[in-house]
C-alpha positions in Angstrom: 32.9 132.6 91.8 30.0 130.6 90.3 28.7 131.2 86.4 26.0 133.0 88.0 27.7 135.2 90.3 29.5 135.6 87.3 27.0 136.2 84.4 25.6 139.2 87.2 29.1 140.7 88.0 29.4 141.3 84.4 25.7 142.4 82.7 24.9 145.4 85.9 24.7 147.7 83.1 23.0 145.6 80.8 19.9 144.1 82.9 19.9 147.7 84.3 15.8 149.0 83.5 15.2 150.6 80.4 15.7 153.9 81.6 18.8 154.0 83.8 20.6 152.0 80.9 21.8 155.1 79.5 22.5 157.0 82.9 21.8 160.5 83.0 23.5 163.2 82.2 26.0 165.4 84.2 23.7 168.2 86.1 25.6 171.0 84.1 25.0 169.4 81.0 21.0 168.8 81.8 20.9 172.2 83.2 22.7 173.2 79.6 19.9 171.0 77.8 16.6 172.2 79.2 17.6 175.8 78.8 18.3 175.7 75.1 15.2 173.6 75.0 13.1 176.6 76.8 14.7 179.3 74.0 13.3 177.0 71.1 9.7 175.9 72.9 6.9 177.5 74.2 3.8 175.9 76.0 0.6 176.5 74.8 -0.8 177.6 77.9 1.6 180.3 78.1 1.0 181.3 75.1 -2.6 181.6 75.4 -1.9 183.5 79.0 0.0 186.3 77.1 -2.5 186.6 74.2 -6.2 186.6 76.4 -3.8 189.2 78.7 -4.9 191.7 76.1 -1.0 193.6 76.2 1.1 193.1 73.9 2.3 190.0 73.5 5.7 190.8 72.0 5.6 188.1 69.5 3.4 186.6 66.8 1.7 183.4 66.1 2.1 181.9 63.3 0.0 178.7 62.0 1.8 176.8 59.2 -0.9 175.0 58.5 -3.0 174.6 55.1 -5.8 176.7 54.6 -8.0 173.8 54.6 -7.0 173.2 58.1 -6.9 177.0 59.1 -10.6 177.0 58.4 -11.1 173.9 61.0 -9.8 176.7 63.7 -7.0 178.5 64.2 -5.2 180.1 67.6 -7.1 184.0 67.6 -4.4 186.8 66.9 -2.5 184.3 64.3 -1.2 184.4 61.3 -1.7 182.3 58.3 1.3 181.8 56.9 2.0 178.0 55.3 5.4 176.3 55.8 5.8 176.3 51.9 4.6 180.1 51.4 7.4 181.3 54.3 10.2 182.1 51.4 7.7 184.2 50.0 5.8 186.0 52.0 7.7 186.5 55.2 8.7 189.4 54.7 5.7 190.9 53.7 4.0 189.7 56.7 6.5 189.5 59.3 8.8 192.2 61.5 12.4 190.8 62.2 12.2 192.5 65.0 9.3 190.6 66.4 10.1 187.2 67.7 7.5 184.6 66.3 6.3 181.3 67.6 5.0 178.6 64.6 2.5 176.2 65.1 0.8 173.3 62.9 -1.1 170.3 63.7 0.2 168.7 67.0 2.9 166.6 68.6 2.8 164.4 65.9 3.4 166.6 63.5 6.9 168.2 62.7 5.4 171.1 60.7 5.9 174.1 62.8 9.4 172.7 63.2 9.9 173.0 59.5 8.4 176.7 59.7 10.7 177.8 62.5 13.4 176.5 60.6 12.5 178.4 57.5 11.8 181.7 59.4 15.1 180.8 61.3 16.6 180.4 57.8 15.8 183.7 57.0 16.9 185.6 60.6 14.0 186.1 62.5 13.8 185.2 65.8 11.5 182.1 66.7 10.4 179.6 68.8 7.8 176.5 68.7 4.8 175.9 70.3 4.7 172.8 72.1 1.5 170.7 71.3 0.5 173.0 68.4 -3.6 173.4 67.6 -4.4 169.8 69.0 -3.5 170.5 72.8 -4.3 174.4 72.1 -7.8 172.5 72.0 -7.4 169.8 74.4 -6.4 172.5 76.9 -9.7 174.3 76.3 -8.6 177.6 74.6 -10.8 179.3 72.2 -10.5 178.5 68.3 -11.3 181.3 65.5 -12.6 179.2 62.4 -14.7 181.3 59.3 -17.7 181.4 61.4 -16.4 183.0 64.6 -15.1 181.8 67.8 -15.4 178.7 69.6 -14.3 177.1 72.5 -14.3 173.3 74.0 -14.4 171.6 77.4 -10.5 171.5 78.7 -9.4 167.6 78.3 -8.8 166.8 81.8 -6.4 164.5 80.9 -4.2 167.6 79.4 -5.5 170.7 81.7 -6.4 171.3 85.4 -10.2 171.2 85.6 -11.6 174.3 87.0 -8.7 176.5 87.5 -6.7 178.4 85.0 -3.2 177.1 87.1 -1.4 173.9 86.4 1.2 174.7 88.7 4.4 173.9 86.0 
């Protein structure tokens, strides 16, 4: 064998592209993955589907935001309820028997992760909302703010123009 024969024979797994170097995983175990990741998530269009339904949603929104950033515009239907305030006021504003879904800023923001863990913390039953206010927005849903209800044009880039469907 020559050196480069070789130098291949031994590095497959190494010049392999960036993202088969790590292989996937087992079926079972991605199957096992994505489910848990559907009990802790929910989509923002799915949310907003169940809320403009006008039933009863069977949860709550909750924005964990500031109330500086409330005022910008908030999801219609939520609560205000600040990561740091959840210890507090929970209770007074919540039903453990009513799952809740947290929001804050957007994907780059870990805040309604912190709030789902602090209602989580205290037993409720909760799950994220994927995208938080900024795709809320992107996506074209309707914002409440202090001086009533607004919506933007849906971000084609994040929404299907003209049709209410994405097709996930």
């Amino acid at each position: 064998m020559t050196t480069t024969q070789t130098a291949t024979a031994q590095t497959p797994a190494t010049s392999a592209n960036p993202v088969l170097r790590v292989p996937p995983a087992a079926p079972a175990a991605a199957a096992a993955y994505f489910a848990a990741s559907l009990a802790f998530h929910a989509d923002v269009s799915d949310v907003a589907s169940v809320l403009a339904s006008g039933d009863d949603p069977g949860f709550v929104v909750i924005d964990s935001r500031s109330t500086e950033s409330w005022d910008q515009g908030h999801v219609p239907g939520a609560v205000h309820l600040p990561t740091a305030l959840i210890p507090s006021q929970a209770e007074r504003l919540l039903d453990k028997a009513v799952p809740v879904v947290t929001y804050c800023w957007g994907p780059g923001c870990n805040g309604g992760t912190r709030a789902a863990l602090a209602l989580a913390e205290l037993g409720y039953q909760v799950k994220e909302m994927l995208g938080g206010i900024e795709y809320w927005i992107r996506e074209g849903f309707e914002v409440e703010t202090w001086e009533g209800r607004e919506r933007r044009d849906a971000d084609p880039l994040t929404a299907p123009v003209g049709s209410d469907n994405c097709g996930c």
